[in-house]
N, C-alpha and C positions, 0 to 999 in steps of 0.2 A: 399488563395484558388482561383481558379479560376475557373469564375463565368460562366453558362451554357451558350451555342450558342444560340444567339437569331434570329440569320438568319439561316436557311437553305439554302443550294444550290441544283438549280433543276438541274438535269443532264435526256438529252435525252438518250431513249433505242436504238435510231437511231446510236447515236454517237458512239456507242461501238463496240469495236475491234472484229469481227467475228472470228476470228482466237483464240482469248484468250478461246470463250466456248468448251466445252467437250461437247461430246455427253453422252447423259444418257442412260442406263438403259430401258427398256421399262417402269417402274414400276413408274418411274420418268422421262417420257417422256414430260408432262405437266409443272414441274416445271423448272423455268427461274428465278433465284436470280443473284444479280448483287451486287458485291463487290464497293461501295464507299468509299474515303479512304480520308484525310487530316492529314496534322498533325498539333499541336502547338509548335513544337520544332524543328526548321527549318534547326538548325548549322547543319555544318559537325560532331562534335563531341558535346555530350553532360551528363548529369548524370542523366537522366532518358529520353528513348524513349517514344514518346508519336504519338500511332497511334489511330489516331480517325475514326471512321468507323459507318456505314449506312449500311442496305443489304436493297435493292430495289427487290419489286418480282413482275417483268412483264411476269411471267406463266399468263394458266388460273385456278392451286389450289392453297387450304392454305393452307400453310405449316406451321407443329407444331415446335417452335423453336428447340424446346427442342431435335429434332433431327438435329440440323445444329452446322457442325465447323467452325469456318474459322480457317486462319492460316496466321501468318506473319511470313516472314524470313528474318533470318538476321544471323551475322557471330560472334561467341561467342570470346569476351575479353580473353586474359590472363594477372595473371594468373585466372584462372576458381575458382570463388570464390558461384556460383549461381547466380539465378534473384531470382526476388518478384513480381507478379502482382499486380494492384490495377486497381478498378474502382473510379476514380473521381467523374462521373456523369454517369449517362444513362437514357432515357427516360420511358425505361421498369424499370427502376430499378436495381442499385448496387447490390441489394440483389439476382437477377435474373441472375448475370450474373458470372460465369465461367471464369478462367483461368491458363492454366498450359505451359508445358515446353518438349519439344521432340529434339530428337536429330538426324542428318543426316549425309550421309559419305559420300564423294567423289563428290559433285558438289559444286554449286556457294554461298550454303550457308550449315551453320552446325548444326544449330540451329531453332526451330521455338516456336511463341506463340499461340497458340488452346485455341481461345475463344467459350466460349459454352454458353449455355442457360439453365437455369432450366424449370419446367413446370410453371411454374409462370409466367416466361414473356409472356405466352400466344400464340398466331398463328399469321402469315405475311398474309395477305390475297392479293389477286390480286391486283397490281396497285395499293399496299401501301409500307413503309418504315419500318425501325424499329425505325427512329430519332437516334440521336445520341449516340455513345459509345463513350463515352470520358475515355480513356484507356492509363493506362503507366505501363513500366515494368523499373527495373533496379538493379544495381548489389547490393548484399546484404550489401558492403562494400561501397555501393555508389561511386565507382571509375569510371573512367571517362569512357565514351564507343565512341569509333569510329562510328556512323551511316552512314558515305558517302558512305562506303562499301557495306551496307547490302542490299539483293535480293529486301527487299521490300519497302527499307525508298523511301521517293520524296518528297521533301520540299515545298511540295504544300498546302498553308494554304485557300484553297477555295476545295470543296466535286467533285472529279469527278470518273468515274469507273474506276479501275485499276487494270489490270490482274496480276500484281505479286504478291498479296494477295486473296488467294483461299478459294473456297467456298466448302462445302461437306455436303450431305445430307447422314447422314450412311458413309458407303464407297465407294459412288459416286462421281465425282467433278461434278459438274455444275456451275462453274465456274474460271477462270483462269490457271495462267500457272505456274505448278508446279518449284521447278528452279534444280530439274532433281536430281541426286545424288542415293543411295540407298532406299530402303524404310525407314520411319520412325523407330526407334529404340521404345521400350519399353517408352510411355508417364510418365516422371515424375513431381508431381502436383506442384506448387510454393507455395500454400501455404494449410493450412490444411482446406476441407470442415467441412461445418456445420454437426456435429455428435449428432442426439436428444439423444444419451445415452453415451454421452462423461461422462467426469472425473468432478465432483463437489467437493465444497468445501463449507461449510455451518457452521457458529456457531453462535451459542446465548448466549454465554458470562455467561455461565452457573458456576464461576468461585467464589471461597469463597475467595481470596483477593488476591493481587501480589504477594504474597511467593506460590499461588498454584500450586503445582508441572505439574500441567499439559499445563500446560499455553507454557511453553518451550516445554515440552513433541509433542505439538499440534504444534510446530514452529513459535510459535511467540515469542515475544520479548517486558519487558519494560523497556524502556530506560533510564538508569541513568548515570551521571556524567554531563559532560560539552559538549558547542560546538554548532555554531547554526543550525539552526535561532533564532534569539530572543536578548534579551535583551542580550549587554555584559556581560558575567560573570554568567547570567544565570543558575540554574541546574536545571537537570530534573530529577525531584521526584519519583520514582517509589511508593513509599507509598500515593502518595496523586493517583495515579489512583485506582479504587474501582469497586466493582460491587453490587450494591446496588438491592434489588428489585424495580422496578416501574411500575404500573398500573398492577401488578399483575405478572410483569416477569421480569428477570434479565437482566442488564443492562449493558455496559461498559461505566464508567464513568471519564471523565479526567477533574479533577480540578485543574487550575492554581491559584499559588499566585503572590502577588507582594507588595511593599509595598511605591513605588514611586522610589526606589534605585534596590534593590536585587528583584529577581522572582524566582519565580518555579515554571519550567513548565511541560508540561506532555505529554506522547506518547507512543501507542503501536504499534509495525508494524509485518507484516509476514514475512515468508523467501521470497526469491526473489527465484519467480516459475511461476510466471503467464503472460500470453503472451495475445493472441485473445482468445477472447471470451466475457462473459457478466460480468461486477462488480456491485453488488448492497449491497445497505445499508441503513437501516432506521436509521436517525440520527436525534438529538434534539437539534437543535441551539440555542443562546440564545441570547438577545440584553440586558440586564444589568447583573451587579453580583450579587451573591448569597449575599453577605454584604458589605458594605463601598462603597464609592465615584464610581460612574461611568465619562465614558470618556474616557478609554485607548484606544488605539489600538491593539485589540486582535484579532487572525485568527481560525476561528475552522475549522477543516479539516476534508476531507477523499480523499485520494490520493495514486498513485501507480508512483514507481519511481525507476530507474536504477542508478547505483552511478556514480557519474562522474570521472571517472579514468585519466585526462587530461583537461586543456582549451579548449572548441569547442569538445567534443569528440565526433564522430558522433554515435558512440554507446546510451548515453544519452539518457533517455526519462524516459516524465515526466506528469502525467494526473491529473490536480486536480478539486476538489469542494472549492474552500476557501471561509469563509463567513467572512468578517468583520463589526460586527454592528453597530462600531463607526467611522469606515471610516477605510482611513490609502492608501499609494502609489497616495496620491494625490484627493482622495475622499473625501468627507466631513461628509458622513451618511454612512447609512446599501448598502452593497454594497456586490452581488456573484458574483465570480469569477469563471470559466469554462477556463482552460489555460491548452493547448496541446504545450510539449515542444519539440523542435529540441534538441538543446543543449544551453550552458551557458559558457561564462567565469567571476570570481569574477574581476579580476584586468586587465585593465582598466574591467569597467562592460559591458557587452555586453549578450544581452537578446534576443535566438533563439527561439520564440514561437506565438502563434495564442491567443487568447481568444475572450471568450464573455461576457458578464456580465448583471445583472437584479440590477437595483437600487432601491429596496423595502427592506423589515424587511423579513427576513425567521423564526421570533423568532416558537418556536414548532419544531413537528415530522414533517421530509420529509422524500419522499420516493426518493434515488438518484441512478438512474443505469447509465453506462458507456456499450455502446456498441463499441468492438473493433473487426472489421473483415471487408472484402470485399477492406482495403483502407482507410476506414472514422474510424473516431474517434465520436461518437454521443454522449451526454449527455441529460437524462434527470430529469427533477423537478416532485416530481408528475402525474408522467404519460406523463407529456407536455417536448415535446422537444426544448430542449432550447440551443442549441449549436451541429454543423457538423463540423470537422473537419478534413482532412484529406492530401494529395500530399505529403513535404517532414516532417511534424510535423508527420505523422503515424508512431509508435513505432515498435522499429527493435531488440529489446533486452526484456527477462524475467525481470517483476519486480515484488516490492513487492508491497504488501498493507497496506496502514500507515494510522492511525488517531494520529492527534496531536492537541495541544492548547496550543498557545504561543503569546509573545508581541512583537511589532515589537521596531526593536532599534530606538530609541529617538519618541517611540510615547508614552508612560506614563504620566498623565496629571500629577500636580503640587504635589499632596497632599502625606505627610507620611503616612497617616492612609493605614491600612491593608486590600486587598479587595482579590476575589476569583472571577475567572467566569468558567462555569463549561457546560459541551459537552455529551451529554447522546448518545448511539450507542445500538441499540435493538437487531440487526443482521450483520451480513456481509455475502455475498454469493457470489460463483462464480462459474461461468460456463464453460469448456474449450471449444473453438471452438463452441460453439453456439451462436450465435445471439438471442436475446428472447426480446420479448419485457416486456416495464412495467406489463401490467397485466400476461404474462406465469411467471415471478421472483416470483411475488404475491403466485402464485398458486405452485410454488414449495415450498415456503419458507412457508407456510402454511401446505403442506403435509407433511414437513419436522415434523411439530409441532401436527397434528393431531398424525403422529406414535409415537411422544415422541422420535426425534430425539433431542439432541441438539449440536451433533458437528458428520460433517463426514467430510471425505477431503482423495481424492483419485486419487487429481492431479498429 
């Protein structure tokens, strides 16, 4: 990740190129915005552009963001595979900030990115800034891009004003210089905005045992035969996953065995359909088993994953919650894990990903959402955010959604005797393309249960 500017750079209103402003408007005769620009990715050629931007406004009004674009330009890759935006960082807020994709004919560039503002980021007021937009776009296939070319790159890692990144209030410029060609084309968006009545997917595990037909029916899946993760030789049980009632409502429950040698483990997962937007689950960790000997190295999960069709495939991605309460990968004790994956290769081993982790007991109910949109990858525990993640770990492919419980190879402590440890799951929820925090999950996953919902899904 990389971590926000802690310096700014002052640039005078004095120093700026007279020639770059447009005359406005009468209606915006007052306003005076000033495009600042740097970047952190300086080469001639690179795998994702990164323009970092400031708007300075030396008018005498405020200006509501929410009506201002800018616009970077630059000269599109073949072959033409699309971009992605992301915000890394911004002052006002990732969640505030906009970005999409336009096309142009016949001048110095073909292409441009139109960043906007929601009403959230609030108003510029005279003889302030906006701080920092730390912004990157790049191709959907992550293939390499030429930037030496483009109207607006300048390899300039220090903030100063630069007329080739344009400024626009409506469809005014009030700042810079356009790099000529036709009018923009029909704006197409890079990635999907937040939709409060998008497509959900909600169940409560309403389910009378693994042969219930609707289980498939609803797209999911329990997993038997062989294969890992887990112990070699390993199976996974479809009979030992159950749905028991608890505390008054049903459950999905995965118990694993093992017996010092042989295990069996357990897993249900969904189809691979799910992209940005919000993942949540109430889940019930455990730190010893239900009978016999404690000690193993066990992982309860809740995660969403794309297959790996190749070594390093950059399609790959991987989000999880792992909790292990007896340690395991070098830990000693209870130990979550928050790990955002690039990609993987098994042989030699090579491990493309980010995490975080909380060294305490999660034994009990938690409440676990994943927020995916804007760029970032967020997770949190009970309300409390506990992991950001985002740059090149943000997921570029539909996955699914999986709970599992299994042992890690060569971590079973000594004993023959027979043990179990076992994973309770209340709900799972998802949201497409909205961002929601802990407490709106609450409040849907609740209304679901006042109407006597228990399964919709209209992803």
């Amino acid at each position: 990740m990389r971590a926000p500017i802690a310096v700014f750079w002052a640039v005078s209103c004095a120093a700026l190129t007279v020639a770059a402003l447009a005359v406005a408007p009468q209606a915006f005769a007052a306003d005076a915005l000033t495009a600042q620009y740097r970047t952190s990715a300086s080469g001639a050629t690179t795998d994702q552009v990164e323009p970092w931007l400031k708007l300075a406004n030396s008018g005498a009004t405020t200006v509501p963001l929410s009506e201002v674009k800018i616009r970077y330009y630059f000269r599109g890759e073949t072959p033409d595979v699309g971009y992605r935006f992301a915000c890394s960082w911004a002052v006002r807020g990732c969640a505030n900030i906009t970005g999409q994709f336009g096309t142009l004919t016949g001048g110095s560039a073909d292409r441009y990115l139109e960043v906007g503002f929601t009403a959230g980021a609030g108003t510029l007021a005279s003889g302030q800034d906006t701080g920092d937009l730390q912004l990157r776009f790049y191709r959907t296939n992550w293939g390499p891009i030429t930037q030496s070319d483009d109207y607006s790159f300048r390899g300039e890692t220090a903030y100063s004003a630069w007329h080739k990144v344009t400024v626009y209030r409506g469809s005014t410029l009030l700042w810079g210089t356009p790099p000529g060609g036709s009018p923009p084309s029909t704006t197409t968006t890079s990635s999907t905005p937040p939709n409060p009545n998008g497509p959900t997917m909600f169940d409560d595990f309403s389910y009378s045992g693994s042969s219930d037909a609707r289980i498939s029916q609803r797209g999911w899946t329990i997993r038997s035969g062989g294969g890992g993760p887990g112990v070699p030789g390993a199976e996974w049980d479809p009979s030992r996953v159950t749905f028991p009632t608890v505390d008054g409502s049903k459950v999905l429950r995965l118990d694993s065995w093992n017996n010092g040698t042989a295990a069996k483990q357990t897993e249900m997962f969904h189809q691979r359909k799910f992209f940005e937007g919000t993942y949540a689950a109430r889940v019930k960790f455990s730190d010893a088993p239900v009978f016999g000997p404690d000690g193993d190295n066990v992982v309860q999960t809740f995660f969403t994953i794309t297959p790996l069709n190749a070594p390093m495939d950059p399609d790959y991605g991987e989000m999880d919650f792992e909790y292990l309460p007896n340690g395991g990968w070098g830990e000693p004790a209870n130990v979550l894990y928050e790990t955002t994956w690039e990609t993987y290769q098994n042989e030699p081993w090579v491990a493309d990903n980010i995490h975080n982790e909380q060294r305490i007991s999660y034994a009990g109910w938690h409440d676990l959402v994943i927020q995916v949109g804007g760029g970032r990858v967020k997770y949190f525990i009970d309300g409390a955010l506990v992991a950001d993640h985002g740059d090149r770990y943000y997921p570029e492919t539909p996955m699914s959604i999986n709970f599992n419980l299994w042992f890690i190879s060569g971590g079973l402590q000594g004993s023959s005797a027979e043990r179990a440890y076992q994973q309770d799951v209340d709900y799972v929820y998802f949201a497409k393309d909205q961002v929601l925090s802990p407490a709106q999950v609450r409040t849907a996953v609740q209304n679901y249960r006042n109407a006597g919902v228990e399964h919709t899904d209209n992803v």
